[in-house]
C-alpha positions, -999 to 999 in steps of 0.1 A, spaced: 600 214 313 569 202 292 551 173 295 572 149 272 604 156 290 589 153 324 577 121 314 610 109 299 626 122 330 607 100 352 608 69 329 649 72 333 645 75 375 625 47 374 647 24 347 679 32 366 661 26 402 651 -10 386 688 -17 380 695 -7 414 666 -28 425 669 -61 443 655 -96 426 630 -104 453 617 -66 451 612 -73 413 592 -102 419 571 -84 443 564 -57 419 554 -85 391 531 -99 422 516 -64 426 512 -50 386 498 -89 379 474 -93 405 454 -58 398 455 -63 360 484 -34 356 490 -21 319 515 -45 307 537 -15 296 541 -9 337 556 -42 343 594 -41 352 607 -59 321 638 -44 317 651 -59 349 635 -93 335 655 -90 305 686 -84 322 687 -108 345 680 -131 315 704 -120 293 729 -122 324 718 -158 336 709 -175 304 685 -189 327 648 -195 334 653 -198 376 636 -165 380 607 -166 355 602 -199 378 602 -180 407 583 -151 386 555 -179 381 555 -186 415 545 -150 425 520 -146 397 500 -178 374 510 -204 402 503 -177 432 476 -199 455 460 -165 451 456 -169 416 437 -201 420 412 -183 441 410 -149 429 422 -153 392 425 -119 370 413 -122 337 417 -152 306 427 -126 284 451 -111 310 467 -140 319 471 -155 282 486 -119 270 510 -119 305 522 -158 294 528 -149 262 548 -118 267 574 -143 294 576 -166 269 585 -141 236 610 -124 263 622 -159 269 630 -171 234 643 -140 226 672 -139 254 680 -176 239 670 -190 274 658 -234 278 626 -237 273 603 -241 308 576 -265 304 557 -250 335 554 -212 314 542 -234 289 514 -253 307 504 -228 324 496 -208 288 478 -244 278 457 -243 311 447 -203 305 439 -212 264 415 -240 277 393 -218 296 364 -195 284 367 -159 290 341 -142 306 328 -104 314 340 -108 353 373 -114 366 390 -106 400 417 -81 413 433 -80 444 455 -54 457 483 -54 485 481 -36 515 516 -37 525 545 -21 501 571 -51 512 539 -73 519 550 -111 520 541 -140 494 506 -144 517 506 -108 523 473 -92 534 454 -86 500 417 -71 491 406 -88 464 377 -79 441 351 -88 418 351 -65 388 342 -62 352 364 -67 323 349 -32 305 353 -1 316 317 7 312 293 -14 314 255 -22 322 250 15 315 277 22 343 316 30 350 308 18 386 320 -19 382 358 -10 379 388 5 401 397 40 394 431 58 399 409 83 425 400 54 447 441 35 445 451 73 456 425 76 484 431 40 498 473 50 499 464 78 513 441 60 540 470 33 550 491 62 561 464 88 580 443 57 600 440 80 630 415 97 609 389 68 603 397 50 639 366 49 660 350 71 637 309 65 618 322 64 586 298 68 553 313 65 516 294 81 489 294 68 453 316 36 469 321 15 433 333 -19 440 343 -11 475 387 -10 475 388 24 496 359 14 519 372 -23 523 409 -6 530 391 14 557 375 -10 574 404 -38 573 435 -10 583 415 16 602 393 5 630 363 26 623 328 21 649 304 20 618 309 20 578 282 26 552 292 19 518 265 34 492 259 37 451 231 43 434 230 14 408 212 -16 409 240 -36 397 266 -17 412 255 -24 448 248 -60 439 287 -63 430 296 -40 460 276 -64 484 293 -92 473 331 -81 477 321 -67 512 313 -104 521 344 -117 495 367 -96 521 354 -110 548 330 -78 565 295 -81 582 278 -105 596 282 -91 631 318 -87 631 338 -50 636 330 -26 625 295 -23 616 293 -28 578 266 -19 558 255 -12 522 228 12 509 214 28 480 220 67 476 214 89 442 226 118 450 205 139 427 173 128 445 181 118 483 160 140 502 170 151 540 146 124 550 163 98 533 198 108 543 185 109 580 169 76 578 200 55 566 211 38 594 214 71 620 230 49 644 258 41 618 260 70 595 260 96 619 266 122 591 229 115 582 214 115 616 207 134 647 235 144 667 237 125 700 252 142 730 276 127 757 318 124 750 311 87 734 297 103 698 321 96 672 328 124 646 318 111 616 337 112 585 325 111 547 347 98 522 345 106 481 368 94 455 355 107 422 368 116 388 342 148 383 335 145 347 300 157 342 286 190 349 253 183 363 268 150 387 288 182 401 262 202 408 241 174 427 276 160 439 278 200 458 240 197 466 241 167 483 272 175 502 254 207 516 225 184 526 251 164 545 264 195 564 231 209 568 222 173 592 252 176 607 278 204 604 301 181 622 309 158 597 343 159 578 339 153 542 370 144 518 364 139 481 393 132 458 394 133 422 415 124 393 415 163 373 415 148 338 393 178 322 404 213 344 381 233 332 351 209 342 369 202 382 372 239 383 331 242 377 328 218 405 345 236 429 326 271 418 291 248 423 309 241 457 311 277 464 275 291 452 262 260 479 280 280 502 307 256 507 349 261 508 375 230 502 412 228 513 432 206 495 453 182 512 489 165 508 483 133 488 500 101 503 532 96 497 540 63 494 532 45 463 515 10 478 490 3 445 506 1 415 484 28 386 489 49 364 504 86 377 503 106 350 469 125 352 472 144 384 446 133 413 436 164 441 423 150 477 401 182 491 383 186 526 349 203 519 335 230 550 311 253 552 324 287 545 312 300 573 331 279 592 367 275 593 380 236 589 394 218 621 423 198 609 416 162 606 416 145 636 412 173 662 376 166 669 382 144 705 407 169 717 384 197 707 358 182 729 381 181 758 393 216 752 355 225 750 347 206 782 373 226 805 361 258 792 328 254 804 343 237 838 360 270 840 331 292 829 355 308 799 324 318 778 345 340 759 376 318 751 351 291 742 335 307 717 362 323 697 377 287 703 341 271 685 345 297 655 373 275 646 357 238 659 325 240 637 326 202 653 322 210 685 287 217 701 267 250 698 242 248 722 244 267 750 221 282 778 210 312 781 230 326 803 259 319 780 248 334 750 243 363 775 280 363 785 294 360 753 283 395 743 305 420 762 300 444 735 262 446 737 268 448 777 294 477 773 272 497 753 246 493 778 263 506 805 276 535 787 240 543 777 228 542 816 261 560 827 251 588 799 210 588 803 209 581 768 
């Protein structure tokens, strides 16, 4: 089946699960796709026009207003001029077209929008919940109008970081009680998500742009983190192609353990770093792979996710061979599968764990039973079962004593009695 026909094939699942759709699910979906500045092409208009064309009625484009222009969310966190005058004007063509009465509040509310300037920032807020109510729990952010802009495509939401963030809301236990550091964090929707569905100790957001951390600060406070409240927030600047060891270590060690020493006694937390990254240039790779290695190289413990939206193949698969000559292996992992964020779909997004190769990845998660598991070998002096059990936890700790490492090489010992037995 090739592209086109997949494509047709999903348009007509989705038109004929939008007939079998209820009203109030419709108007949630509006809510959603208007809120986060959705293509316009994405809305759910054939249902619109039905129920028009059925009602001769403008009850639900009331109601429609309701979840949308005259949303008390709207007044606060308002998406775009341009947005909202192209949204207004598309209700009120579908409208006239369907032969319904006029409704002077569709028509005020364009007046209101035509009366006020546009400018290069606007807000987006997205829903936590799938079936989230009319107040639901919301993130909402400040973001620029243009894709790129002041020399950076930092400033706006991509598809990588809605995929990451659904995938988040459903795998918490990985992020709970967990140091957790975001590389590269953007405007802050995946790290936000984390720290207002997950519980984690400690989170560092970081970029590497002036502007870009300015922006980032200011929707960590807009969502209400920091200032003393849990978890630990914080915001730093990281270029990846230049942060040295030093550097790494010095950020915060206490909250982006990652970065820092490694403390001993059961109350550690595993820490976890989190990328969501379309890999479009060759060289960001190759520092992107660097850096990562630098990471692991502080702390072999940490567990490091990076997702990506695979728009040019041939450039993601470089990055993953610069992943390899650092010495480093991935696993991909199953995406989320609820759709919470409403994007586009149709360039395919990966989600991969990143390990050293020389150690095999502990599923996510694992680390606080590992250290259980590891703390009953050594109560039962298992030197042997412990370390083919730490080949496979390259989270769990490595330092042992010396008479240990003497009892976990019963092959060395064999030969040497066979040698003395022999009077070789």
């Amino acid at each position: 089946m090739g592209k086109q026909e997949v494509n047709k094939h999903t348009w007509k699942m989705a038109h004929s699960e939008q007939k079998e759709r209820k009203p109030e699910d419709i108007l949630r979906d509006f809510r959603a796709s208007f809120f986060s500045m959705n293509r316009l092409a994405s809305f759910p208009w054939t249902f619109l026009d039905s129920e028009l064309q059925s009602n001769k009625s403008s009850e639900f484009i009331s109601e429609l207003l309701k979840q949308t222009c005259l949303h008390p969310l709207c007044g606060k966190f308002p998406p775009s001029v341009r947005f909202r005058r192209i949204f207004l004007s598309e209700l009120i063509k579908r409208q006239e077209a369907a032969g319904c009465d006029p409704l002077d509040e569709l028509y005020d509310a364009l007046a209101e929008v035509l009366g006020v300037e546009e400018t290069l920032l606007c807000h987006k807020s997205y829903f936590l919940v799938l079936n989230a109510s009319p107040n639901g729990d919301a993130i909402s952010l400040v973001e620029n109008v243009a894709v790129i802009s002041e020399g950076t495509t930092g400033l706006v939401t991509w598809e990588a970081a809605l995929y990451l963030a659904e995938w988040v809301l459903e795998n918490p236990q990985v992020f709970t009680g967990r140091s957790v550091l975001e590389l590269g964090s953007g405007v802050g929707l995946t790290g936000i998500t984390v720290c207002r569905s997950c519980s984690p100790v400690r989170f560092v957001f970081s970029d590497c742009h002036a502007v870009v951390l300015e922006k980032l600060r200011e929707n960590v406070r807009l969502n209400g983190l920091g200032g003393g409240k849990s978890p630990s927030v914080t915001v730093d600047q990281l270029d990846w192609a230049t942060a040295p060891e030093e550097q790494i270590r010095r950020i915060r060690p206490d909250t982006v353990i990652a970065a820092g020493p490694v403390e001993s006694g059961p109350a550690r937390s595993r820490a976890v770093i989190v990328l969501k990254y379309v890999v479009y240039d060759p060289e960001v790779a190759g520092s992107l792979a660097d850096l990562l290695l630098k990471i692991l190289n502080c702390w072999a413990a940490a567990e490091i996710l990076i997702c990506s939206t695979i728009r040019n193949p041939e450039t993601y698969g470089g990055f993953k061979l610069r992943l390899e000559a650092a010495g480093l292996g991935h696993q991909v992992l199953t995406g989320p599968v609820g759709a919470v964020f409403p994007y586009s779909r149709l360039a395919p997004i990966e989600l991969i764990k990143v390990f050293r190769k020389d150690e095999a990845p502990l599923h996510l998660g694992a680390a606080s039973r590992g250290r259980t598991f590891w703390s009953q070998l050594s109560s039962q002096r298992c030197p042997l079962l412990a370390r083919r059990f730490l080949r496979k936890s390259p989270s769990l700790p490595s330092e042992l004593g010396n008479s240990e490492r003497r009892d976990w090489k019963p092959a060395r010992r064999r030969r040497r009695q066979i040698e003395s037995l022999s009077g070789t």
